[in-house]
C-alpha positions in Angstrom: -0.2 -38.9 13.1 0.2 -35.1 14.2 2.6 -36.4 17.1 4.7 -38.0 14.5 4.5 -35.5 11.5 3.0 -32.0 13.5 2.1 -29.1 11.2 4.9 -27.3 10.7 2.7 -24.7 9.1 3.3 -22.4 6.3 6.7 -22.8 3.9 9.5 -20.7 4.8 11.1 -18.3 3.3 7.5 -17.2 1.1 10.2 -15.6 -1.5 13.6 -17.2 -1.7 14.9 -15.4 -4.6 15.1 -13.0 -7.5 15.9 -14.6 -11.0 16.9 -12.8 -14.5 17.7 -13.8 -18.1 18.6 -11.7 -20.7 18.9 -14.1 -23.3 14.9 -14.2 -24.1 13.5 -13.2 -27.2 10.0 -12.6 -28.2 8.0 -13.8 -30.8 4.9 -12.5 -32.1 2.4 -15.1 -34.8 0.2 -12.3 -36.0 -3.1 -12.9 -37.5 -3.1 -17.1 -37.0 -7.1 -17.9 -37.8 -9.0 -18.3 -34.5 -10.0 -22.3 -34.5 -9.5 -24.9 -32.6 -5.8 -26.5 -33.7 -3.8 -23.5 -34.9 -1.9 -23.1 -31.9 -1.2 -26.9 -31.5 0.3 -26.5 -34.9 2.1 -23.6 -34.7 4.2 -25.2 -31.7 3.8 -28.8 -32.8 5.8 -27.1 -36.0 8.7 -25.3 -33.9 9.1 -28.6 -31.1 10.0 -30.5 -34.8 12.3 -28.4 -35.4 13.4 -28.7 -31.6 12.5 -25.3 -30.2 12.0 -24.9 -26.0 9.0 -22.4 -25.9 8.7 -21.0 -22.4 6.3 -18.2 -22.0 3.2 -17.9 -24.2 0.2 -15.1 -24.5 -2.7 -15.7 -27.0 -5.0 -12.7 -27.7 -8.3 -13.1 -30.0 -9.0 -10.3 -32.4 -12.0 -9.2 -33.0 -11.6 -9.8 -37.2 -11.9 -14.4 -36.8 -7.6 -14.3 -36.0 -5.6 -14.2 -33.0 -2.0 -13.2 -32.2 0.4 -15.5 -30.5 3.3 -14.3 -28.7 6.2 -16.5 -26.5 9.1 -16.4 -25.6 12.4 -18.5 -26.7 15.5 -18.6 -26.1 17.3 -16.4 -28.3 20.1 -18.6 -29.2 17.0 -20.1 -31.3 15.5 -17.4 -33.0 17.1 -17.7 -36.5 15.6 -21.3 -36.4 12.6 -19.7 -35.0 12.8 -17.6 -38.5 13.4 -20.2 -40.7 10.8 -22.8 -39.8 8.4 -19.7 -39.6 9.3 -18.6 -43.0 9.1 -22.1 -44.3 5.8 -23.4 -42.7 4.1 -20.0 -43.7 1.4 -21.3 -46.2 0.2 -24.0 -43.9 0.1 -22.2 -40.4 -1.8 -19.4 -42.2 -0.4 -16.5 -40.4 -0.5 -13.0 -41.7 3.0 -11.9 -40.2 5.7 -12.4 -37.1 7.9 -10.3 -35.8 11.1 -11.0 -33.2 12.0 -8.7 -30.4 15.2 -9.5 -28.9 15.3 -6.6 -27.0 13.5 -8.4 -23.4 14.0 -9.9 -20.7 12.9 -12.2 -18.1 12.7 -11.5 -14.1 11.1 -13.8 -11.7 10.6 -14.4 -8.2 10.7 -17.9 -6.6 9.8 -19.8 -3.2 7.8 -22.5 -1.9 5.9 -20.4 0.3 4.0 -19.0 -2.3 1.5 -20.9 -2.7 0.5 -20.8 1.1 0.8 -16.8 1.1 -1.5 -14.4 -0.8 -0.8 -10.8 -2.4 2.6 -11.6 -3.4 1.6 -10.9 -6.8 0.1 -8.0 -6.0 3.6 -7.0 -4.5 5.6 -7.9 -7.6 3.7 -5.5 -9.7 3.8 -2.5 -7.4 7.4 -2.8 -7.6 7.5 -2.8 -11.0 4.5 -0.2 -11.3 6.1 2.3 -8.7 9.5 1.8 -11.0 7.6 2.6 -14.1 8.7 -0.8 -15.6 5.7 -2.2 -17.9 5.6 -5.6 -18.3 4.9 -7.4 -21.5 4.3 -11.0 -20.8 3.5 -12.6 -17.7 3.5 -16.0 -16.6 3.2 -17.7 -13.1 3.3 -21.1 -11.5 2.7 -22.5 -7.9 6.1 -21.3 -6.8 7.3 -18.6 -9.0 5.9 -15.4 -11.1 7.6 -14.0 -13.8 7.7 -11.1 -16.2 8.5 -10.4 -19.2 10.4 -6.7 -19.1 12.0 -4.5 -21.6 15.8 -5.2 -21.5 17.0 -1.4 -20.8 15.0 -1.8 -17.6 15.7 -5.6 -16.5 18.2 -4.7 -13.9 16.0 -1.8 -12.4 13.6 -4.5 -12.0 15.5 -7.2 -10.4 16.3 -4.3 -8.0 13.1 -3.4 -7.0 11.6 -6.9 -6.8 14.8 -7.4 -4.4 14.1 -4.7 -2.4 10.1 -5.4 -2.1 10.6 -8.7 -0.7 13.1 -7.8 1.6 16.1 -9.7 0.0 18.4 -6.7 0.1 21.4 -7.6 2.1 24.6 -6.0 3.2 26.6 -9.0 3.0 26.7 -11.3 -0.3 25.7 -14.9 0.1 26.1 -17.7 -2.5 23.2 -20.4 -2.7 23.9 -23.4 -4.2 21.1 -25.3 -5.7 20.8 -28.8 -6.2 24.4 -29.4 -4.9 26.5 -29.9 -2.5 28.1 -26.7 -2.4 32.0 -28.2 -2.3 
């Protein structure tokens, strides 16, 4: 089989791209009880009401509740509001709050998951940039960040520059098409 299908070896390029989107929002469930099912309800409740959730952080608190925060688009978030608001009583949350002022950055390639330290390498470019990151969230080929919006482009920049996609000249990339 190696004659007919040799080992190309690893993917290539390790980092293909930089994406943004500055139409996130955050949303914070503070104080949800900390059992088994809350969370399954709380996003059971917003998928009814047809919601796309993306990122998602849960933290325990030391007092029997958690917090749970993720991200939506923020075309959504008055819906977000309202089913909150409505489904209060039953989720049993003390209080939420909505920041629309974030951002997502990521970086993307099929060679990531045949190279190691490229997270390592994403936040050092946002550490030496002194951009802090508020939500994280990764898969086999991409990590992404949550970022404070005044700073989004600053880190698009620096994750550009860190991965050596910097170029003189522009080039368009067309995904998923034929580029016609």
């Amino acid at each position: 089989m190696g004659d007919l299908f040799p080992d190309l070896g690893p993917e290539s390029p390790v980092i293909s791209g930089v994406a943004h989107d500055r139409s996130e929002a955050l949303v914070t469930v503070r104080g949800v009880p900390d059992i088994p099912g809350v969370a399954a309800r709380v996003f059971a409740t917003l998928a009814e009401a047809g919601v796309n959730i993306d990122m998602i952080v849960q933290a325990g608190v030391s007092t029997g509740t958690a917090d749970i925060s993720f991200t939506v688009p923020e075309s959504t978030v008055r819906r977000v509001q309202e089913v909150l608001e409505d489904r209060h009583q039953e989720l049993g949350y003390r209080v939420f709050d909505v920041d629309l002022n974030v951002g997502k950055v990521a970086v993307v390639g099929v060679g990531m998951k045949t190279h190691s330290g490229l997270a390592a390498k994403f936040f050092n470019a946002l550490s030496e940039h002194g951009i802090n990151v508020l939500m994280i969230s990764t898969s086999e080929i991409r990590i992404a960040a949550l970022v404070p919006l005044e700073v989004l482009d600053d880190a698009v920049r620096a994750l550009h520059t860190a991965y050596g996609l910097d170029a003189k000249q522009v080039e368009a990339v067309v995904y998923g098409g034929t580029g016609r």
